[in-house]
C-alpha positions in Angstrom: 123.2 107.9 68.5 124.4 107.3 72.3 125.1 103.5 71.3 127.0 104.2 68.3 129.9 101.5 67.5 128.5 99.8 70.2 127.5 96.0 69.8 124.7 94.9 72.1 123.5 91.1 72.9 119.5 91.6 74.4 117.8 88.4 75.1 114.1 87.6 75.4 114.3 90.2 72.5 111.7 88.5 70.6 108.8 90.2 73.4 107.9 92.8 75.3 110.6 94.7 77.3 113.4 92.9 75.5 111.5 94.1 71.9 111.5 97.4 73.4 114.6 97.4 74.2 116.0 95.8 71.0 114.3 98.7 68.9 115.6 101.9 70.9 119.1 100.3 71.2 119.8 99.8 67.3 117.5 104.1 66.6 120.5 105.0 69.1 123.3 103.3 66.7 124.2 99.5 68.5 124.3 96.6 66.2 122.0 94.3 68.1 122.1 90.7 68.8 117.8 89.9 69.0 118.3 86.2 71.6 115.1 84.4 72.2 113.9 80.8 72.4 111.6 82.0 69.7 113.6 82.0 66.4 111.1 83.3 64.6 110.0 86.0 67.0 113.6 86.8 67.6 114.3 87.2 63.4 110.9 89.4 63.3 113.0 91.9 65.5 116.1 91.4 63.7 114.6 92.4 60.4 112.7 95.2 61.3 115.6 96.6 63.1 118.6 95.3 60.7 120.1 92.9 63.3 121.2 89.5 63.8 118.7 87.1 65.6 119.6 83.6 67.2 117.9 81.3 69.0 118.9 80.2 72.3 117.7 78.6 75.3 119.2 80.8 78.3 118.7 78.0 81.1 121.2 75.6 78.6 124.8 76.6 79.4 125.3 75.2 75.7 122.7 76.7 74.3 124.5 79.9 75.6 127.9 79.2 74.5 127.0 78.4 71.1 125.0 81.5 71.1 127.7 83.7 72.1 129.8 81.8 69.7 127.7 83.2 66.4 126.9 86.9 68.5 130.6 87.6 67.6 132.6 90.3 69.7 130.0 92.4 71.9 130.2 94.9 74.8 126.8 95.2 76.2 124.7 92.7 77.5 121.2 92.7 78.5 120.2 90.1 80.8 116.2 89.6 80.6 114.8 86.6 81.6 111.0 86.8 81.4 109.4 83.7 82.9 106.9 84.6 85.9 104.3 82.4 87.9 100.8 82.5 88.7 100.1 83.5 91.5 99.6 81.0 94.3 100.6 80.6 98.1 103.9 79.9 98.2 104.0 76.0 99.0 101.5 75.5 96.4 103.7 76.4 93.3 104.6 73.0 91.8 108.3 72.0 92.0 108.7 71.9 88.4 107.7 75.2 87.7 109.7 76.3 90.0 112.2 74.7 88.9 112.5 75.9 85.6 112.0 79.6 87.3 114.7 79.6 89.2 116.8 77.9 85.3 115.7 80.5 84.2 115.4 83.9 86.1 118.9 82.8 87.7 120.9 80.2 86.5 120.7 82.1 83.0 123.1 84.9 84.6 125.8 82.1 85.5 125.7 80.9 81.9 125.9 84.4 80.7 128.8 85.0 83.1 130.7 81.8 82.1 130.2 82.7 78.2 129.5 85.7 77.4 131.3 88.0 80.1 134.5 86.7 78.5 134.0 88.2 75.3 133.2 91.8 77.1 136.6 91.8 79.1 138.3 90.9 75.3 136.5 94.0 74.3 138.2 96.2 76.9 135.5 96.4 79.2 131.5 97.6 78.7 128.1 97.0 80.1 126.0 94.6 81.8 122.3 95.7 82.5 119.9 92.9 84.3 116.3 93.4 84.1 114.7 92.5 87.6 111.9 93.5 88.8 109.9 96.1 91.3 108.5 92.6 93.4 112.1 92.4 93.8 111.9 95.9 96.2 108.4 96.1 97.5 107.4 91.8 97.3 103.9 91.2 97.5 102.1 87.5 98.3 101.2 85.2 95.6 104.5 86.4 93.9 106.8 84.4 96.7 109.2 82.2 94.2 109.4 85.3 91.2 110.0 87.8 93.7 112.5 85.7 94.9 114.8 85.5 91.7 114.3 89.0 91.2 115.8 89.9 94.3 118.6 87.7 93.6 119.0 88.9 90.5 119.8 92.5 92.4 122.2 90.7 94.6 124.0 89.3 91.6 124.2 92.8 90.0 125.8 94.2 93.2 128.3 91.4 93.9 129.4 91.3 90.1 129.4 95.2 89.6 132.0 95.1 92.9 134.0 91.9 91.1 134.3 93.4 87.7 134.6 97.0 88.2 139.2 96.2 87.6 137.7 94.6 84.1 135.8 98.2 83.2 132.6 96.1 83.3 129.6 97.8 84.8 127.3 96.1 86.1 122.8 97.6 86.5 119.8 96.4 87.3 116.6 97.9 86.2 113.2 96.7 88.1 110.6 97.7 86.2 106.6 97.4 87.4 104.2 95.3 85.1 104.0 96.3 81.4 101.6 94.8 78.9 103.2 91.8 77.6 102.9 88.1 77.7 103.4 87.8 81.7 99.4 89.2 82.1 97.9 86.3 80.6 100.1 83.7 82.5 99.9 85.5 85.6 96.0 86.0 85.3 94.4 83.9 82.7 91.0 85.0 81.8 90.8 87.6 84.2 94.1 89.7 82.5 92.2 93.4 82.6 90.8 92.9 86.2 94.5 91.9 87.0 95.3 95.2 85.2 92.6 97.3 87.3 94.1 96.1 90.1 97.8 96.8 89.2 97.2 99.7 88.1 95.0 101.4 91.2 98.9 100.5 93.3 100.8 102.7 90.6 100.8 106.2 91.5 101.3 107.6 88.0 98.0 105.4 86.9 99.1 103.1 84.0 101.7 100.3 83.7 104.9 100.0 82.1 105.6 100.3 78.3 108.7 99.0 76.9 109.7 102.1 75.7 110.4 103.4 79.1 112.3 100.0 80.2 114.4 100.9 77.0 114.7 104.7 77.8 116.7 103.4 80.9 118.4 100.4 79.6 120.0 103.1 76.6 121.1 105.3 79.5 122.7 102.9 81.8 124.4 101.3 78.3 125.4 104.4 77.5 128.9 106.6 78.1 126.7 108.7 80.4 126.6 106.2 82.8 130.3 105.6 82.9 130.3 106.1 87.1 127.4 104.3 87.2 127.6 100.3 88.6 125.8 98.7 91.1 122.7 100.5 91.5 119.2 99.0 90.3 116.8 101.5 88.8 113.1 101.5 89.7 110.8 102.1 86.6 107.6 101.7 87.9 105.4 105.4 88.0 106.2 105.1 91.8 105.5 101.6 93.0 108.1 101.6 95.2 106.8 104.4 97.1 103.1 103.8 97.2 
């Protein structure tokens, strides 16, 4: 119960990592906010876990405000925007994809920052945990444009854990290495398990990520244990980094 009384906004919670980290958050005591474009995959979390789910649109600054308007008073915030790319050389991504990567992966945290970090400063202070991304650290080709809003995203984390540290606002990253969840088919098609082999045979611990160790991380950065904790991006990725 290292969340308990805690109240906890988790987009993209409909999915994958944001799921994952939806489920630990409310076993360790949070009331969770389940966010997703998805309402019904966001109010299939909600139920399970006894939370509240709303629909929102991340890249909409009033899609966020409205969002944060039902989400109530709240002092943790999970940042996880989950769009990737397919691979590609990087003048060959089309600009509208692009686009709505760069909506999405970064503009989202200026919306969240103009709407929702209010509310956390009201609340005396709390925790702001970004989920990134290992191609963020160790950047491989094909990857150019997603690897580049994950690495601002860890930019963003450093310059706002430095700006709100007066306001008790912490401010993490976590860059995890691929898991199994909707990013493998759009990243690889038809061709999703030789896209795992080869993932795989660069992670030293010999699987990929589950979203039960992104939320292992994300509960201890939320948590009162990480109270000196700000600025620092967390590699969960069986040794990516290092391989």
């Amino acid at each position: 119960m290292r969340l308990k009384g805690k109240s906890a906004i988790v987009t993209g919670a409909g999915a994958g990592y944001g799921a994952g980290i939806a489920r630990r958050f409310a076993v360790e005591g949070a009331r969770v906010i389940c966010v997703d474009i998805d309402e019904g995959a966001a109010r299939a979390i909600a139920t399970e876990i006894g939370g509240v789910a709303v629909r929102c649109d991340i890249s909409s600054g009033e899609s966020v405000k409205a969002m944060v308007e039902t989400a109530g008073s709240f002092d943790i915030l999970v940042n996880n925007p989950a769009l990737t790319q397919k691979p590609s050389r990087v003048a060959k991504i089309a600009e509208a994809e692009l686009d709505r990567l760069l909506s999405v992966n970064i503009k989202s945290l200026y919306h969240m920052a103009v709407h929702a970090l209010p509310v956390i400063r009201a609340a005396g202070g709390g925790s702001v945990i970004n989920i990134a991304s290992v191609g963020a650290l160790r950047p491989r080709p094909g990857m150019t444009w997603y690897n580049a809003t994950k690495s601002a995203m860890i930019t963003i984390t450093q310059s706002m854990a430095a700006e709100l540290a007066p306001d008790n606002i912490r401010v993490n990253a976590i860059a995890p290495v691929v898991g199994r969840t909707a990013m493998l088919e759009h990243m690889f098609g038809d061709a999703v398990e030789e896209g795992v082999q080869r993932l795989m045979s660069t992670i030293p611990l010999g699987r990929l990520a589950e979203p039960a160790d992104i939320a292992a991380a994300a509960v201890f950065l939320a948590s009162d244990e990480a109270s000196f904790i700000t600025g620092v991006t967390l590699p969960v990725d069986g040794g990516r980094t290092v391989s």
